[in-house]
N, C-alpha and C positions, 0 to 999 in steps of 0.2 A: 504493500500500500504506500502511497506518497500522501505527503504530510502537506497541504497549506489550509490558509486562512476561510472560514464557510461565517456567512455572515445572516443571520435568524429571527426573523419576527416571531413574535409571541402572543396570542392573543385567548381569552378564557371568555366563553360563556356561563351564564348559569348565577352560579352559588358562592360565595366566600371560599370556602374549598378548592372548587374551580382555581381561583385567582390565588389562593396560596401555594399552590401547585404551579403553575406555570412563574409566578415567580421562585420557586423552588429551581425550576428546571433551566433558567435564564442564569440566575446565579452558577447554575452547576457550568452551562454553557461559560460563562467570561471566565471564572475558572481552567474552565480546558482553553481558552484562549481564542475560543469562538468569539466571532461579532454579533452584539447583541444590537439590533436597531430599531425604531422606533419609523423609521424612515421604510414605507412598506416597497419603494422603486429599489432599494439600496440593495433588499435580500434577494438571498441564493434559497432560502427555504421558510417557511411558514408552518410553524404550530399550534396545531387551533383544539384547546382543551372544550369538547363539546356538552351538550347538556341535552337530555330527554327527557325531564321531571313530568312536560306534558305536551300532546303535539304541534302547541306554538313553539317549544323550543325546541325540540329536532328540528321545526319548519325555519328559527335564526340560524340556528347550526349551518343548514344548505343554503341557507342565504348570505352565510356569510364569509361560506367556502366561496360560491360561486362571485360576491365583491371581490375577495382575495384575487381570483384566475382574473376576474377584468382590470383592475386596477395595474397587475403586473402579469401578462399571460406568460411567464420566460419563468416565475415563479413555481417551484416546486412543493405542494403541501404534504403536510404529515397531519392528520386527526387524531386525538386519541381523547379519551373521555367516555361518559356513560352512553353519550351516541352511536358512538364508534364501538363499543361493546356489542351492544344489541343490535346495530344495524351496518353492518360495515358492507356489505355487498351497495348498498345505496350510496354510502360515498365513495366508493372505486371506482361509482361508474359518474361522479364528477367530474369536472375540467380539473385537470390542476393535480388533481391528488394520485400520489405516489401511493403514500404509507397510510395504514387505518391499522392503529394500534389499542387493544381496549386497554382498560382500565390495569388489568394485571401483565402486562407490559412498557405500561404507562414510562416507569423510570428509562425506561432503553431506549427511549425514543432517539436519546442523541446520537449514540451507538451504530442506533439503525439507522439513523440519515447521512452519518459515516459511511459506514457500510455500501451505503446505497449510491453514493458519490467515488468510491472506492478507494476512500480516506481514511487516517484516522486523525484524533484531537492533535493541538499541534503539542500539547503537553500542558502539564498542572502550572499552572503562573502560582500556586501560594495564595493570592488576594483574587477575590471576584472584580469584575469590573464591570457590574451590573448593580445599579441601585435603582431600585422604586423611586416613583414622583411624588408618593404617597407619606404622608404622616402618620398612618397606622400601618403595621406589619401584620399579616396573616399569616398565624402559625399554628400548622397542621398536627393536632395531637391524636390522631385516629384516625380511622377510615372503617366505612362498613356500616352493618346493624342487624341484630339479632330480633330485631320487632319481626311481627309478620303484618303491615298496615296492609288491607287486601286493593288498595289502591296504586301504592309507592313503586316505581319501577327501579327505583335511584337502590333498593337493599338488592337486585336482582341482578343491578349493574356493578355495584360494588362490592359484595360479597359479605364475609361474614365480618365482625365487629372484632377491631384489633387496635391496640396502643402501642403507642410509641414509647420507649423508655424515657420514660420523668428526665434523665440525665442528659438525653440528648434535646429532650424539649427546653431543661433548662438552659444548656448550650447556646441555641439559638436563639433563644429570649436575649441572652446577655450580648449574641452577634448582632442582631437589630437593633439595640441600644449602641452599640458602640457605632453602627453605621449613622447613628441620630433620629431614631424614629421616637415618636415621642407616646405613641400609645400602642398596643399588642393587642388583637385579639383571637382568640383559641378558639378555632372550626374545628370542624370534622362531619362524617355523618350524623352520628349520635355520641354529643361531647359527653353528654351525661352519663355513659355508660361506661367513662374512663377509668380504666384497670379491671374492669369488670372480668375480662378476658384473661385477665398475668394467669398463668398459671401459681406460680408462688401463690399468690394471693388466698386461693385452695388452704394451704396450710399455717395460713396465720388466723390468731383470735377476730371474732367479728369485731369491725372497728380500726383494724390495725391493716390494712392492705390499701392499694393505692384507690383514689376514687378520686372525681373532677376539685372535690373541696380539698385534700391533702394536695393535689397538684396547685390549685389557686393559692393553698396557705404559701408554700413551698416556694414560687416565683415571688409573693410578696416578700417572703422574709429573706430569698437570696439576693434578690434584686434591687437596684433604686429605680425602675419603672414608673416612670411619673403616672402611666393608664393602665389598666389591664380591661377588656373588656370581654363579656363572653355572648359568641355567635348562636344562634338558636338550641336552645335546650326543651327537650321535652318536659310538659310539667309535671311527671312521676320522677322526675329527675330533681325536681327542687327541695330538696332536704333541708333538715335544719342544721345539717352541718353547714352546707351550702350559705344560707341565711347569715348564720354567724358571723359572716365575714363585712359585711356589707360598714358596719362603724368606719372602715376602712378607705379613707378616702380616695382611697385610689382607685377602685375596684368601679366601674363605672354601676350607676345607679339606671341598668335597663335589663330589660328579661324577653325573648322576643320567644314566648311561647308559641308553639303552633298547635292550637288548640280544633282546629280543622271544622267545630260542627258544635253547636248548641244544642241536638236533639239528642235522646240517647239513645235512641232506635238503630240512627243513623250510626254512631257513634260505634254501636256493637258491629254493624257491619261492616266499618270502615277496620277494624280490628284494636280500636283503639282501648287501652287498660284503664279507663274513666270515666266519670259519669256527669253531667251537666251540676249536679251538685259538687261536686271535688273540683271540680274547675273554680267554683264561687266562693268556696270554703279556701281553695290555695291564693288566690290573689285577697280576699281581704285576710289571710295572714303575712303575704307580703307587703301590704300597702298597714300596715300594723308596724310591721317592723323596717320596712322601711317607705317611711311617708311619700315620698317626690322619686319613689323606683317608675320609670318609662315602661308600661306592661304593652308590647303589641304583638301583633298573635300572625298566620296564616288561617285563611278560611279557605274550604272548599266548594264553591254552588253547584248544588245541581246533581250531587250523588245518588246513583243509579235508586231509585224506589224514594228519593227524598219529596214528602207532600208539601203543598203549601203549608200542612200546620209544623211540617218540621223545619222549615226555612220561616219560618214566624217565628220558632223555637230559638232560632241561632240569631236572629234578632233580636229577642228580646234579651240574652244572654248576652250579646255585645253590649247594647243599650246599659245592661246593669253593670257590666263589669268597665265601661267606662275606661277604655281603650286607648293607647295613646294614637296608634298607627294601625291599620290592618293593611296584611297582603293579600288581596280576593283572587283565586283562580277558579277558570271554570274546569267543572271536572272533564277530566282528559281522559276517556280511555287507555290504556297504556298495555300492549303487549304483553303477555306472559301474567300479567296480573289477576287476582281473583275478579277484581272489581271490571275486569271490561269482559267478561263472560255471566255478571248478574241480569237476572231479569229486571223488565221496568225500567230502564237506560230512559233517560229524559231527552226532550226536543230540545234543539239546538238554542230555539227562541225561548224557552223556559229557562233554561242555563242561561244563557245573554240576561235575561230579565231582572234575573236573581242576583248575578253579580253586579250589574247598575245599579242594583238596589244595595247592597252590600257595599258598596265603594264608594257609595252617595252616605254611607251611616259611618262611613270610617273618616270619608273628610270632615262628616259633622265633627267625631269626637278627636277626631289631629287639631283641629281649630280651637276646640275647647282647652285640651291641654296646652297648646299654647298660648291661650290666654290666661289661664292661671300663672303663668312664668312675667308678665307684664308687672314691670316695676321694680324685679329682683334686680339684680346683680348677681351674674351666672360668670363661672368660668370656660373661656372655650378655646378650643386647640385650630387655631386657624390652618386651612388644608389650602386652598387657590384663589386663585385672582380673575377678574372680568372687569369690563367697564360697561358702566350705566352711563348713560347720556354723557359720555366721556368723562366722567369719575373711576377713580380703584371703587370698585365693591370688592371685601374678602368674605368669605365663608370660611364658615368653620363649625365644628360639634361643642355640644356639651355634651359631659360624661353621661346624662340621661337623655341624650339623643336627638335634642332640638338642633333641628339647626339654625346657624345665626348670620344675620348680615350687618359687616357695619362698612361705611365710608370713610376712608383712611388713605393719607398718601405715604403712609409708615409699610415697612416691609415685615408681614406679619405671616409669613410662611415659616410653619412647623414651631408655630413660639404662640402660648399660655397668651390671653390677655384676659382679664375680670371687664365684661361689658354690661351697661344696664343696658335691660330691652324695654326697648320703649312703645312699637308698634310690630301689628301681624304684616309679614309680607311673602304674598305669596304662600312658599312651602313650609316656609319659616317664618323669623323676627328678625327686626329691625332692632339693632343697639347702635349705641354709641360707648367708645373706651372708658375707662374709668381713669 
């Protein structure tokens, strides 16, 4: 093999996960001394981590291979993701695409674009030379899930539920700090079921093996992390170990439960371990112990046999539990799943109707939370830059998830400012600096 320089775009659909992974595999790439570009005329090859969760996203997936071939047709793709697991005969027969690599060859992909150019890397440089534009880091502590939800295509795609050694998570926590990120947050499939899998774990006293709270204690106490934040957790996953940590100001004050379904009919169908009441019961003991926690959920409309009285059901259930954010999907059919072989599959315009209605009651209650925040003074981690009517406008997060806008001709990327909000805008607030 002859050795030169292969120069690579990177691009993730989908989920947090998705995006911690391809930049997983961008770092690995400047490492071997690959060109990592941003510039999509510049590349020799294209990697696109894809997503199937439902069939609008297999349908970006292909659309966004087929941008990729027109934009540069000299360009060579590689896919790999949950797309590409389940359906890989479909993008082979794309423009463009070389490689479709699933999920459990996922890491080889650079190997195989090697390979496939009849290269190898040009050798280990020591330092990546690949850094994120981002102010938060996605860091991947598992993969997988041992749920059986009779809807989820994403546990069929990824396989069974598996952690990463605490030591190498640690690791990389303290490499993203040193790069300058200023907040972390822990994806995976199902975070919540971290160490659930150690083997060890088997032969230690209950209480003493690793679990997501031992991990979260553990980054706090080895760490100076100014954020820590955590990506979707199931709510059987919210313990009071979990809870206990929240005093902790670092630990951002948000929970993005995906609690899927108000009814509990529905809720048995879907395979879910919960019941319309345990949902009302777990968030007012989080909004108990902690007051101003960001609760926003996943919904699903329109599941196979779901009646108006149960899509009334999940309404009224958002309505109570007073929401910060919802994500509304319509159900998707998805291959191989239990859920798209039940009887009573709903009309296309019922699903449509359902979710308009759901998305109309989720902007209600994002607006409301936001207007309880009017007047504080919030801390927020500013992320980038735009101009309004020829002003800097910066955005940025707070640790409970609002996002903020203030006008400023200060250079406020990746740096803490305390802002009072003063007015709702848009998707967010309006502040001014303190």
């Amino acid at each position: 093999m002859i050795s030169f320089m292969l120069c690579i775009y990177f691009t993730a659909l989908g989920c947090k996960l998705n995006q911690a992974e391809v930049e997983s595999l961008a770092r690995e790439a400047g490492c071997c001394q690959m060109s990592v570009t941003s510039n999509l005329s510049e590349a020799d090859w294209a990697v696109v981590n894809s997503c199937a969760v439902t069939q609008t996203a297999a349908q970006k997936t292909r659309q966004a291979v087929g941008r990729l071939h027109e934009q540069n047709p000299g360009l060579r793709i590689a896919v790999t993701g949950c797309y590409a697991t389940i359906d890989t005969q479909t993008l082979l027969g794309l423009p463009g695409v070389e490689l479709v690599l699933p999920n459990a060859r996922k890491e080889s992909v650079l190997a195989e674009i090697c390979a496939a150019v009849g290269s190898q890397p040009a050798g280990t440089a020591g330092t990546t030379t690949y850094r994120g534009k981002r102010t938060r880091a996605q860091v991947k502590i598992q993969d997988g899930c041992d749920n059986h939800c009779t809807y989820c295509v994403v546990r069929i795609a990824r396989g069974a539920q598996r952690s990463i050694a605490p030591e190498h998570i640690l690791a990389e926590v303290r490499t993203r700090l040193d790069e300058g990120y200023q907040e972390i947050v822990l994806t995976g499939v199902h975070i919540g079921a971290y160490g659930h899998d150690t083997a060890a774990n088997a032969t230690l006293p209950p209480g003493t093996g690793w679990s997501l709270g031992r991990l979260v204690e553990m980054l706090l106490e080895k760490t100076s992390l100014p954020r820590l934040r955590l990506s979707s957790i199931e709510p059987g996953d919210v313990t009071d170990e979990l809870l206990s940590f929240w005093p902790n100001e670092r630990l951002c004050r948000h929970l993005h439960l995906p609690i899927q379904s108000g009814d509990d009919a529905v809720l048995q169908r879907m395979g879910r371990d919960y019941d319309s009441r345990y949902l009302s019961t777990l968030v007012e003991k989080i909004r108990t112990r902690v007051p101003e926690m960001a609760i926003t959920t996943d919904l699903i409309a329109g599941f196979p046999g779901e009646s108006d009285r149960a899509h009334a059901a999940t309404c009224r259930l958002v309505q109570r539990l007073q929401l910060a954010r919802l994500h509304v999907f319509a159900f998707s059919a998805r291959p191989g799943t239990l859920a798209a072989e039940m009887p009573d599959q709903l009309a296309p315009d019922i699903i449509k109707r359902r979710s308009q209605e759901l998305n109309a009651l989720g902007k209600e209650q994002a607006c409301s939370f936001q207007q309880q925040h009017l007047g504080q003074t919030m801390k927020v981690l500013f992320e980038s830059l735009r101009k309004q009517q020829g002003q800097p406008l910066w955005s940025g997060l707070t640790d409970n998830y609002l996002r903020v806008y203030t006008l400023t001709e200060q250079n406020l990327h990746n740096k803490f400012h305390d802002v009072r909000c003063t007015a709702l805008a848009g998707d967010g607030i309006l502040g001014e600096l303190n």
